[in-house]
PyMOL Python script that loads the backbone (N, CA, C, O; Angstrom):
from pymol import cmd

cmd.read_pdbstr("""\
ATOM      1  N   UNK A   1      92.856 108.826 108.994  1.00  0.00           N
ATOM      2  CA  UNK A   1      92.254 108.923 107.674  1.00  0.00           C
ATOM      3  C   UNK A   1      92.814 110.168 107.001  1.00  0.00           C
ATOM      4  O   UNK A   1      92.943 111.144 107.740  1.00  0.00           O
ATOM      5  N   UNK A   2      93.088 110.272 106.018  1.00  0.00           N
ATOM      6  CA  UNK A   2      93.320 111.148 104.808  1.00  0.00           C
ATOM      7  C   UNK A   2      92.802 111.003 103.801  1.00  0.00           C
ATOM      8  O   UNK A   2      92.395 109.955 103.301  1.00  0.00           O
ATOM      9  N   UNK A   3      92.740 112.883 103.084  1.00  0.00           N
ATOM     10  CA  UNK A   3      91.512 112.836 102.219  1.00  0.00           C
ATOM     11  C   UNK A   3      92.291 113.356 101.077  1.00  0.00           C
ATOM     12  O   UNK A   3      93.160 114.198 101.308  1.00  0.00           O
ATOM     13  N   UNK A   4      92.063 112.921  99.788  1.00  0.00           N
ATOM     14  CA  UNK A   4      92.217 113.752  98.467  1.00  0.00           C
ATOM     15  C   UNK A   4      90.803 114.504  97.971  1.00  0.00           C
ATOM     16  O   UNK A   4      89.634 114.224  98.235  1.00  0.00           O
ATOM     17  N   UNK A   5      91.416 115.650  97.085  1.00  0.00           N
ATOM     18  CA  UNK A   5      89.717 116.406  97.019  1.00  0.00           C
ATOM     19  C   UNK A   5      89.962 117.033  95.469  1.00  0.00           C
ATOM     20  O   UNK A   5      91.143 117.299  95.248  1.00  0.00           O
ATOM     21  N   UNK A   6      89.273 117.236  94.656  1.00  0.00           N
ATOM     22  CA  UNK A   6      89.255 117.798  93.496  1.00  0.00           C
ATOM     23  C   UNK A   6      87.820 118.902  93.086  1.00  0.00           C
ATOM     24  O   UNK A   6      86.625 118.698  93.299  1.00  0.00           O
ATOM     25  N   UNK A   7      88.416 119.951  92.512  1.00  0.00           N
ATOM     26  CA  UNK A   7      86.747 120.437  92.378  1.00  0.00           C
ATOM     27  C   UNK A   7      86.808 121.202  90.934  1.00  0.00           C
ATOM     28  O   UNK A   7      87.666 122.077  90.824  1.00  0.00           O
ATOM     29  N   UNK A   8      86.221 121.016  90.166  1.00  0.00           N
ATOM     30  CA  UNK A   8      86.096 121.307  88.799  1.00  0.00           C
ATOM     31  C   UNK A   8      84.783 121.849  88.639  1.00  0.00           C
ATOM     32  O   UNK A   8      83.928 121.889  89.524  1.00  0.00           O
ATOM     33  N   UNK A   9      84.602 122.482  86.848  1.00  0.00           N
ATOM     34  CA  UNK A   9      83.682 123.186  86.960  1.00  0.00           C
ATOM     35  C   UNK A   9      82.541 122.459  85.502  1.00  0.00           C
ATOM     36  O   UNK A   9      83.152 122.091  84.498  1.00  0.00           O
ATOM     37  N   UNK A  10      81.415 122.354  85.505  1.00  0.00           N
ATOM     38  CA  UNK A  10      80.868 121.379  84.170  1.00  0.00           C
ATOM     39  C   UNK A  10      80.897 121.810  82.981  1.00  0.00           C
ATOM     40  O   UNK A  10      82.052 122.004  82.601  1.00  0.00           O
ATOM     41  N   UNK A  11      80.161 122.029  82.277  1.00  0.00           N
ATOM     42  CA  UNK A  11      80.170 122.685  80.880  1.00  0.00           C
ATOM     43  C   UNK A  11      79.625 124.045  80.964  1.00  0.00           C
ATOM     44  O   UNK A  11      80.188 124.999  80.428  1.00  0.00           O
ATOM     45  N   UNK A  12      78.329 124.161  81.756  1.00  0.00           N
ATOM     46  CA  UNK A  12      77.457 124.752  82.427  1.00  0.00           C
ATOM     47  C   UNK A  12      78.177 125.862  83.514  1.00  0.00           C
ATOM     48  O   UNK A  12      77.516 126.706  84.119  1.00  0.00           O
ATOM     49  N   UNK A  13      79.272 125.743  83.612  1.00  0.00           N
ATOM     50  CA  UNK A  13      80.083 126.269  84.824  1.00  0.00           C
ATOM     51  C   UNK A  13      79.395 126.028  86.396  1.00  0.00           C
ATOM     52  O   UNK A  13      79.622 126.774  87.348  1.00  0.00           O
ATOM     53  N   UNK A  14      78.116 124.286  86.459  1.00  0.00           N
ATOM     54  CA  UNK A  14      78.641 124.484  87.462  1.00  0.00           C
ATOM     55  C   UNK A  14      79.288 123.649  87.988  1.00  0.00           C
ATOM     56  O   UNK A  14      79.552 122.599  87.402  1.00  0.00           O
ATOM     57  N   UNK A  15      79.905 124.036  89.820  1.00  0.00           N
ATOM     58  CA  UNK A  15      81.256 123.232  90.285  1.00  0.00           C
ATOM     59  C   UNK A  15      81.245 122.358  90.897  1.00  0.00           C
ATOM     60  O   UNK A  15      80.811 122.826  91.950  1.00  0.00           O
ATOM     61  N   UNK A  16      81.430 121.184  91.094  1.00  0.00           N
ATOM     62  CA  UNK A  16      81.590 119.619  91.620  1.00  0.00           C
ATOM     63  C   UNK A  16      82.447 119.484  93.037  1.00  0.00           C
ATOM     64  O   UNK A  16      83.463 118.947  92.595  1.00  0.00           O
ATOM     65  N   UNK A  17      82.613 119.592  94.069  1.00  0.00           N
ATOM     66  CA  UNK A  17      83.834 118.865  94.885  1.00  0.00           C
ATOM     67  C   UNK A  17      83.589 117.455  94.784  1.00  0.00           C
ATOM     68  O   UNK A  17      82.403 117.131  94.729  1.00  0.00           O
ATOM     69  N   UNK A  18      84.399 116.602  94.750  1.00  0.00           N
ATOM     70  CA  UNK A  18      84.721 114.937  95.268  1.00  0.00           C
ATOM     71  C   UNK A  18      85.461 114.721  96.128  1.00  0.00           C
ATOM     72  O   UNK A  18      86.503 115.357  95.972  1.00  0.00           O
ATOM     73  N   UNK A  19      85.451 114.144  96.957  1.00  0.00           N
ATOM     74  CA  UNK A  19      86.128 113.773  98.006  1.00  0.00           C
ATOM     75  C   UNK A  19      86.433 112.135  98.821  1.00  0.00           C
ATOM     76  O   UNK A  19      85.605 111.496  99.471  1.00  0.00           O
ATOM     77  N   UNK A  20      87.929 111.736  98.522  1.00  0.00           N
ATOM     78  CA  UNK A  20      88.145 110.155  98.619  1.00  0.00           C
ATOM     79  C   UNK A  20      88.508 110.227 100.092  1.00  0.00           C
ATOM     80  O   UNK A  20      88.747 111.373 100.474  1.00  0.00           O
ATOM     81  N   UNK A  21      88.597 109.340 100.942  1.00  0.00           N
ATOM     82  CA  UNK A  21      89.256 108.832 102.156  1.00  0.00           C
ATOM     83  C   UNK A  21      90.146 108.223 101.558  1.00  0.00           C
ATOM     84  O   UNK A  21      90.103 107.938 100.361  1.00  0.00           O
ATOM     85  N   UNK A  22      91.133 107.933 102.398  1.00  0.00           N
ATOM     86  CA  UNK A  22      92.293 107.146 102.277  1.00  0.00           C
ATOM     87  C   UNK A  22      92.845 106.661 103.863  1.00  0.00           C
ATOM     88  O   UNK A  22      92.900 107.467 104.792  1.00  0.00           O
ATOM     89  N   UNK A  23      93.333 104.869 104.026  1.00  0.00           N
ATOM     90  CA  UNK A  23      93.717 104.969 105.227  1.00  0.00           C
ATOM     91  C   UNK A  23      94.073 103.055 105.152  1.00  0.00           C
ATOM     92  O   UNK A  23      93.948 102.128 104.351  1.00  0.00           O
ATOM     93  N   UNK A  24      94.446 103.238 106.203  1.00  0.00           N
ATOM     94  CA  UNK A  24      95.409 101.920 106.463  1.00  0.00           C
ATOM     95  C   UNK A  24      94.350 100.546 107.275  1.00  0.00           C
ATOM     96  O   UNK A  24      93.994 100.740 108.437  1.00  0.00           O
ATOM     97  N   UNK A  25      93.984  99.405 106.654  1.00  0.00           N
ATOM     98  CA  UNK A  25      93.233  98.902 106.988  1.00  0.00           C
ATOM     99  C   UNK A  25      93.397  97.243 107.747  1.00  0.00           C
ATOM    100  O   UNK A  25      94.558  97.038 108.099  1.00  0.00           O
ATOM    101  N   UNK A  26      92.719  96.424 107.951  1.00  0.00           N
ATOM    102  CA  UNK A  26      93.445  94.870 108.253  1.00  0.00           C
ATOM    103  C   UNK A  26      92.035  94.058 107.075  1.00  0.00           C
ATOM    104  O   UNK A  26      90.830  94.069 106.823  1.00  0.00           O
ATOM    105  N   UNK A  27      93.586  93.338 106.644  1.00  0.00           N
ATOM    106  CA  UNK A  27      92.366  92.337 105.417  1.00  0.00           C
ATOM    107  C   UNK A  27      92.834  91.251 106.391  1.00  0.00           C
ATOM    108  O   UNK A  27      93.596  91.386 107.348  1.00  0.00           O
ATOM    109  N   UNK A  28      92.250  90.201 105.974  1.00  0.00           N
ATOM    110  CA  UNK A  28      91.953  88.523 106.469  1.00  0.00           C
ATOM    111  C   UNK A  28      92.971  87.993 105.902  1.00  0.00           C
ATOM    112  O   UNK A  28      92.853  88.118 104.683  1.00  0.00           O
ATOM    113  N   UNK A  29      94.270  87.261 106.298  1.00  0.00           N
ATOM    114  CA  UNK A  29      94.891  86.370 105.857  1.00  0.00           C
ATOM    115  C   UNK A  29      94.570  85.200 105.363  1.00  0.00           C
ATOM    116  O   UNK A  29      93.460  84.721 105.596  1.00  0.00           O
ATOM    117  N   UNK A  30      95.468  84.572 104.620  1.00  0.00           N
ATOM    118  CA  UNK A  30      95.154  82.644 104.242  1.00  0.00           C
ATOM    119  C   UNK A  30      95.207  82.063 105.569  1.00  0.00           C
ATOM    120  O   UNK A  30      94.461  81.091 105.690  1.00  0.00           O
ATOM    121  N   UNK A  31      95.852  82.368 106.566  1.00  0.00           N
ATOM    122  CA  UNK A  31      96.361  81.144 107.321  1.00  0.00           C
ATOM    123  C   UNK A  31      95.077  81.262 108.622  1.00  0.00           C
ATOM    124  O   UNK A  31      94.930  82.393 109.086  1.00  0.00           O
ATOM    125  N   UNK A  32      94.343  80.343 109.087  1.00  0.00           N
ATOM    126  CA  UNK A  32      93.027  80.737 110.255  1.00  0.00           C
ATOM    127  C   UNK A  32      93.967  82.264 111.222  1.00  0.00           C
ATOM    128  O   UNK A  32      95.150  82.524 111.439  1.00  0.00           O
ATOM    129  N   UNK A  33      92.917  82.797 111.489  1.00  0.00           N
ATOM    130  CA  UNK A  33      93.355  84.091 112.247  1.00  0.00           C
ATOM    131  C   UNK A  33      94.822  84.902 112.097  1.00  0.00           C
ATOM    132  O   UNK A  33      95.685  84.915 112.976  1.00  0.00           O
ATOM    133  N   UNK A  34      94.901  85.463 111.012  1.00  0.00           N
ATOM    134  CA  UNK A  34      96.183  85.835 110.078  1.00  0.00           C
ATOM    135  C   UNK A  34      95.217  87.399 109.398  1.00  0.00           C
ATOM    136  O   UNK A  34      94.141  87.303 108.808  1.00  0.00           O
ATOM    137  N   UNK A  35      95.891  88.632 109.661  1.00  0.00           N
ATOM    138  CA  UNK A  35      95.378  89.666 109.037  1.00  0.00           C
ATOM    139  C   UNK A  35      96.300  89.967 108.674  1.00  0.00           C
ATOM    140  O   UNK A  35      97.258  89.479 109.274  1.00  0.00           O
ATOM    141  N   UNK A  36      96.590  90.835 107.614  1.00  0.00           N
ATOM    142  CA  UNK A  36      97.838  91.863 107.052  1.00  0.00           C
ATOM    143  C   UNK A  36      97.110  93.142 106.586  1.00  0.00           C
ATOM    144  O   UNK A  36      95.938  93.125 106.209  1.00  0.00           O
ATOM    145  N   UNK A  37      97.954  94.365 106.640  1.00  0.00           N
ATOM    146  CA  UNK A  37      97.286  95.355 106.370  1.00  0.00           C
ATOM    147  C   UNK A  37      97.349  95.324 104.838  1.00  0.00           C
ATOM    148  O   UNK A  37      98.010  94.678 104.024  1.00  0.00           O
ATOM    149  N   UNK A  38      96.116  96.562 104.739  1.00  0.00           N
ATOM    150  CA  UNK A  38      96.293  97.081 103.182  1.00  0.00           C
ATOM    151  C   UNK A  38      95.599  98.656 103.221  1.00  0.00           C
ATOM    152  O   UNK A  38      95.087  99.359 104.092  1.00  0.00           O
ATOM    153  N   UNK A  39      95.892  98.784 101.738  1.00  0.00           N
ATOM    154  CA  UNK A  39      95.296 100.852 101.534  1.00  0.00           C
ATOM    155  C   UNK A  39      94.199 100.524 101.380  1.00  0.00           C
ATOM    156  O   UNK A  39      93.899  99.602 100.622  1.00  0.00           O
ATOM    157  N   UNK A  40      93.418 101.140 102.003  1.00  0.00           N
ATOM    158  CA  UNK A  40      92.099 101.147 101.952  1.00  0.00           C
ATOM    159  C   UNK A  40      91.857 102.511 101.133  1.00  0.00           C
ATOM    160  O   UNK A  40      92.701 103.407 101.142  1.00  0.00           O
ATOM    161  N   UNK A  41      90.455 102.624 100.312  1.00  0.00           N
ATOM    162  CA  UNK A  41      90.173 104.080  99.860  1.00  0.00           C
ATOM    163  C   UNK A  41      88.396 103.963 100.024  1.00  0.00           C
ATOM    164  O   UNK A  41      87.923 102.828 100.083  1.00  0.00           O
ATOM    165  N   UNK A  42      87.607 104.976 100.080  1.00  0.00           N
ATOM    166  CA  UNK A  42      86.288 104.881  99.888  1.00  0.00           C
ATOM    167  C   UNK A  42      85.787 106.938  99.244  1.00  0.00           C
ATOM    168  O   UNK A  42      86.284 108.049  99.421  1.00  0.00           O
ATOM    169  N   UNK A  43      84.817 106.487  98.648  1.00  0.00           N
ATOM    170  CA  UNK A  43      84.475 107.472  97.838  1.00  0.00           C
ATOM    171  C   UNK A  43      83.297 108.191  99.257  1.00  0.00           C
ATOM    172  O   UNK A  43      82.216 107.804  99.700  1.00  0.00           O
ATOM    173  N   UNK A  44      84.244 109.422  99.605  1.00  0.00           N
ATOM    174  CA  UNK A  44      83.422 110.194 100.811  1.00  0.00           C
ATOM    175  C   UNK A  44      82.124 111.291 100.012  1.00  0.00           C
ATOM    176  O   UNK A  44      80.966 111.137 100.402  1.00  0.00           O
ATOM    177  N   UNK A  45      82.280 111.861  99.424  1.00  0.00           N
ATOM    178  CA  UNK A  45      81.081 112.827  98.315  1.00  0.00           C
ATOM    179  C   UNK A  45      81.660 113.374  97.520  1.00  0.00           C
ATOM    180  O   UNK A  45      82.694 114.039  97.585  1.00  0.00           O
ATOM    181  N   UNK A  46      80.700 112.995  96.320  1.00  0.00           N
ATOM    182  CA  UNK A  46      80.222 114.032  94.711  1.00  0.00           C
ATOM    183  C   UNK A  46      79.345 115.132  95.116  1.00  0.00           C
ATOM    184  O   UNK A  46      78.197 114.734  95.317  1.00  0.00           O
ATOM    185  N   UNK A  47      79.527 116.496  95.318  1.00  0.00           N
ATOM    186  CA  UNK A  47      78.994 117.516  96.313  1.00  0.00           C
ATOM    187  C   UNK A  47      79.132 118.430  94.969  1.00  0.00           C
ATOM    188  O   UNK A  47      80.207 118.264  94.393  1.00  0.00           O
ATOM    189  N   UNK A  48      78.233 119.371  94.360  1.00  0.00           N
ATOM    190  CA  UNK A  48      77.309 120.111  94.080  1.00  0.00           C
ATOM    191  C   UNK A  48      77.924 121.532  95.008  1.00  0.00           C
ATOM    192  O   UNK A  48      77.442 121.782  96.113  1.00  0.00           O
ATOM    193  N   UNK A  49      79.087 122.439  94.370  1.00  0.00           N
ATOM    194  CA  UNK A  49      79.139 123.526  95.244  1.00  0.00           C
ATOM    195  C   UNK A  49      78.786 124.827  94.568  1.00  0.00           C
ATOM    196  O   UNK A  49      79.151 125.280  93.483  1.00  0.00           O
ATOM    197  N   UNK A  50      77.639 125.514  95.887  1.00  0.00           N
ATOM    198  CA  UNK A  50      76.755 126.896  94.837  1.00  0.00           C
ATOM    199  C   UNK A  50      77.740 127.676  95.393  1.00  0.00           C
ATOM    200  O   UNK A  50      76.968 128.574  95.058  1.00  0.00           O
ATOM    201  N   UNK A  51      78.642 128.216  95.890  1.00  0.00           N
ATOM    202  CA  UNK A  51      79.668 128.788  96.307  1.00  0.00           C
ATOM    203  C   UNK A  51      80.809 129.415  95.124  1.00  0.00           C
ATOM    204  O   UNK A  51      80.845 129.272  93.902  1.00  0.00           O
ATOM    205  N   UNK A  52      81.734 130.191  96.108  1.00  0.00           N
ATOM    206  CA  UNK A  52      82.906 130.430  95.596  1.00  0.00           C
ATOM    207  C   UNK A  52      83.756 129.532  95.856  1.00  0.00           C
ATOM    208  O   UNK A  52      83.638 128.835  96.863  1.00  0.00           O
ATOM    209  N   UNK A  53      84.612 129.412  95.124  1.00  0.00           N
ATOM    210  CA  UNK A  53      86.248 128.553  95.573  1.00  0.00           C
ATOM    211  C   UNK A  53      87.350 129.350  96.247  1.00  0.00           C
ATOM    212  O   UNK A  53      88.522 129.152  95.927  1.00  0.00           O
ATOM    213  N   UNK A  54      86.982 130.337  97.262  1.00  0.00           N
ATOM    214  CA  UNK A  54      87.813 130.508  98.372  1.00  0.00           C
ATOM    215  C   UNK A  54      88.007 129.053  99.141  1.00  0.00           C
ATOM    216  O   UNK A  54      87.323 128.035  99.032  1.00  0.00           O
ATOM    217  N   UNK A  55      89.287 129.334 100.033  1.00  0.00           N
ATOM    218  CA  UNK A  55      90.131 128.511 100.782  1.00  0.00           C
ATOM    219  C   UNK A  55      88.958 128.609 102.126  1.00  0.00           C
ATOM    220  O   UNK A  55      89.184 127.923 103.123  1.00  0.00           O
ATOM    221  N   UNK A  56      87.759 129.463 102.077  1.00  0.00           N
ATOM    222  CA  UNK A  56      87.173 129.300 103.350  1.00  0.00           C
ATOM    223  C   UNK A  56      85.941 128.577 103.009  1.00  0.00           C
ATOM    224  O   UNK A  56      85.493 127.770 103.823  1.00  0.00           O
ATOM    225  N   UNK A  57      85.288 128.802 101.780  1.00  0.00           N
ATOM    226  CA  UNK A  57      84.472 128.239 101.044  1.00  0.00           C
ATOM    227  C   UNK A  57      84.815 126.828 101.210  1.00  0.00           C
ATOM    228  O   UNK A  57      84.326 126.165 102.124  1.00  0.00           O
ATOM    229  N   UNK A  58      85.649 126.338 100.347  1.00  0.00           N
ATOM    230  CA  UNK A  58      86.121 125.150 100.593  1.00  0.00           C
ATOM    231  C   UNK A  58      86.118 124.522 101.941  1.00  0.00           C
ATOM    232  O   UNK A  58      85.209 123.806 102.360  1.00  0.00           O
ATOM    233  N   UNK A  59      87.051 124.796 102.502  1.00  0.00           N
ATOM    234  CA  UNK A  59      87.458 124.261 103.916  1.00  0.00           C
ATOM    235  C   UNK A  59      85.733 124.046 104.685  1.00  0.00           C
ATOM    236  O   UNK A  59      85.583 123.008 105.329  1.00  0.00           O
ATOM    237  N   UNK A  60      84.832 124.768 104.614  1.00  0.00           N
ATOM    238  CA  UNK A  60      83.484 124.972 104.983  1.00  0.00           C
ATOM    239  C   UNK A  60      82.915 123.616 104.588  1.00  0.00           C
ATOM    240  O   UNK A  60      82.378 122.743 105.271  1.00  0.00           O
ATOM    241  N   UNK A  61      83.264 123.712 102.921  1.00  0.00           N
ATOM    242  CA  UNK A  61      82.279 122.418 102.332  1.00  0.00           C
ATOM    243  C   UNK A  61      83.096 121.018 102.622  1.00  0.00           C
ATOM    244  O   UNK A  61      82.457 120.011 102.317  1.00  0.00           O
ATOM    245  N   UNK A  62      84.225 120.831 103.087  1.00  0.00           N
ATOM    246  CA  UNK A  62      84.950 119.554 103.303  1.00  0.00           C
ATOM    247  C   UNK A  62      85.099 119.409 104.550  1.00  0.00           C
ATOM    248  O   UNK A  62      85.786 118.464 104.935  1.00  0.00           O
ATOM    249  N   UNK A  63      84.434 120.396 105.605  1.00  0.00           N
ATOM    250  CA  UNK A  63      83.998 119.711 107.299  1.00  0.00           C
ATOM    251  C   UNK A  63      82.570 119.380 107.083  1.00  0.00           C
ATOM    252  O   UNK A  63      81.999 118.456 107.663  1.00  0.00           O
ATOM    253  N   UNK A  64      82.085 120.080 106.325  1.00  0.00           N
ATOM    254  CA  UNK A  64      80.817 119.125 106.444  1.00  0.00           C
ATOM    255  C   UNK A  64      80.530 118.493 105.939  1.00  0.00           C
ATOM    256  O   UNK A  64      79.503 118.041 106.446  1.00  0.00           O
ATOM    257  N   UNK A  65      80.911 117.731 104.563  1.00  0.00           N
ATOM    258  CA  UNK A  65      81.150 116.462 104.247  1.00  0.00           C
ATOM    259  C   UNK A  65      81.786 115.311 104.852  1.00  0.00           C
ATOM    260  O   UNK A  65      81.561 114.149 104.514  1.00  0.00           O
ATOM    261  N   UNK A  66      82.771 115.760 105.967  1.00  0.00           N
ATOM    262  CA  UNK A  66      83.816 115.014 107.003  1.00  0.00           C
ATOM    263  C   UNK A  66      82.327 115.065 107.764  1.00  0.00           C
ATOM    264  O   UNK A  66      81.577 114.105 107.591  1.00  0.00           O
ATOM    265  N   UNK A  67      81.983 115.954 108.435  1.00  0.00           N
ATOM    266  CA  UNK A  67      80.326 115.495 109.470  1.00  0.00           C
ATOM    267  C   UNK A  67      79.502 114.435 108.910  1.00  0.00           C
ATOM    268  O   UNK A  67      79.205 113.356 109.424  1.00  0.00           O
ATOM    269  N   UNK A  68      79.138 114.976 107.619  1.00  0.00           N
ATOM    270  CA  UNK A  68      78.199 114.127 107.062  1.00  0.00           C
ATOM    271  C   UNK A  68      78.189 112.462 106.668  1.00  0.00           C
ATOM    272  O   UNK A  68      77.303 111.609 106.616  1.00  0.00           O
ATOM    273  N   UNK A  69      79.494 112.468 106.449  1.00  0.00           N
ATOM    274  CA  UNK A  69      80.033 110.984 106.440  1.00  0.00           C
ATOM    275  C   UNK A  69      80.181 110.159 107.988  1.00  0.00           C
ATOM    276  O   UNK A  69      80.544 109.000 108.187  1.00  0.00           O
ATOM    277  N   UNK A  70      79.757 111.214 108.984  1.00  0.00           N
ATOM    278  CA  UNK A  70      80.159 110.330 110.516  1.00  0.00           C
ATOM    279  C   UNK A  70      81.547 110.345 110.365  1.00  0.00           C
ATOM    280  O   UNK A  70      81.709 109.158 110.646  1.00  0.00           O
ATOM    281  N   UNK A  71      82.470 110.678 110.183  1.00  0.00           N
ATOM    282  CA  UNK A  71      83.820 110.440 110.558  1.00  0.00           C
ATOM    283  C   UNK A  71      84.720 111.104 111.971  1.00  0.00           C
ATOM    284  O   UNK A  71      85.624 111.939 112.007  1.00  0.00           O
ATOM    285  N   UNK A  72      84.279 110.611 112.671  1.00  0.00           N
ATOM    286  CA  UNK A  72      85.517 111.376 113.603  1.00  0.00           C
ATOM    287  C   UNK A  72      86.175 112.235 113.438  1.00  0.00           C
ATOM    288  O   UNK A  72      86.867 112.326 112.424  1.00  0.00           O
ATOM    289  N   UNK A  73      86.163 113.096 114.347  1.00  0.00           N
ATOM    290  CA  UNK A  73      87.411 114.451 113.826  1.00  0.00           C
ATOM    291  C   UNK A  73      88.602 113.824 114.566  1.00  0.00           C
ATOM    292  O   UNK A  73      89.647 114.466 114.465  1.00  0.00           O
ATOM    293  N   UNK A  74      88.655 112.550 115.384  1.00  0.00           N
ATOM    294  CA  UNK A  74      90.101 112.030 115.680  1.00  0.00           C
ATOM    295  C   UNK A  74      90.677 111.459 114.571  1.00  0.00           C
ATOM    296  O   UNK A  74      91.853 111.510 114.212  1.00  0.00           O
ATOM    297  N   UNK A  75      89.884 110.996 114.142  1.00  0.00           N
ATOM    298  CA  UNK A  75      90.464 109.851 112.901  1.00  0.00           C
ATOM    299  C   UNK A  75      91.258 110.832 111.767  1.00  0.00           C
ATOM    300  O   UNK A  75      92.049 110.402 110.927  1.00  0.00           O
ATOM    301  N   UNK A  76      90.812 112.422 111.960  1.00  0.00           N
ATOM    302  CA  UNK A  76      91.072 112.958 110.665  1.00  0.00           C
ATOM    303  C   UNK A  76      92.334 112.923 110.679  1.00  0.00           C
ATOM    304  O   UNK A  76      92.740 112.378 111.706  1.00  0.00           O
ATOM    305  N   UNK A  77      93.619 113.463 109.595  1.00  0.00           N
ATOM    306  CA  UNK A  77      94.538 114.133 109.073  1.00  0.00           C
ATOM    307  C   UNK A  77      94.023 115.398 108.304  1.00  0.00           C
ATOM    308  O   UNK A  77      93.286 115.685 107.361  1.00  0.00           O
ATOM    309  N   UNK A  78      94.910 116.052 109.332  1.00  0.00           N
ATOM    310  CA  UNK A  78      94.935 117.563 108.108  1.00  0.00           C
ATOM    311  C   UNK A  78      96.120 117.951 107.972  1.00  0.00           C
ATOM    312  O   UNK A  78      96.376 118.904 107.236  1.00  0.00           O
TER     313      UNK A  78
END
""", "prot")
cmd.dss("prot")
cmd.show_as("cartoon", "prot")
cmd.util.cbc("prot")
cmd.orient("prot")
């Protein structure tokens, strides 16, 4: 799994992280028992950060969103 992440700030200044998965999946073919892969994506969290935007800050709030979602730390890419 791999993640894209964005974090912006509101009008209000305050700051948002989002965070997508990304990863390689098996869809169902036409033909009986026939899969082919495809990109899979799913929306991991819209997260609310009372923090700074240090690189430790961050990194802090995107393992525990990776916890909070149940994801494996095998499955990850970093």
């Amino acid at each position: 799994i791999s993640f894209t992440a964005d974090v912006w700030s509101a009008d209000k200044l305050d700051s948002y992280l989002v965070m997508m998965a990304h990863w390689i999946g098996h869809e169902l073919g036409n033909a009986p028992h026939s899969s082919q892969l495809a990109m899979k994506a799913a929306l991991i969290a819209f997260h609310y950060l009372p923090s700074l935007h240090t690189g430790k800050e961050l990194a802090k709030a995107i393992l525990h969103l990776i916890d909070c979602a149940e994801i494996p730390v095998d499955k990850v890419c970093f």
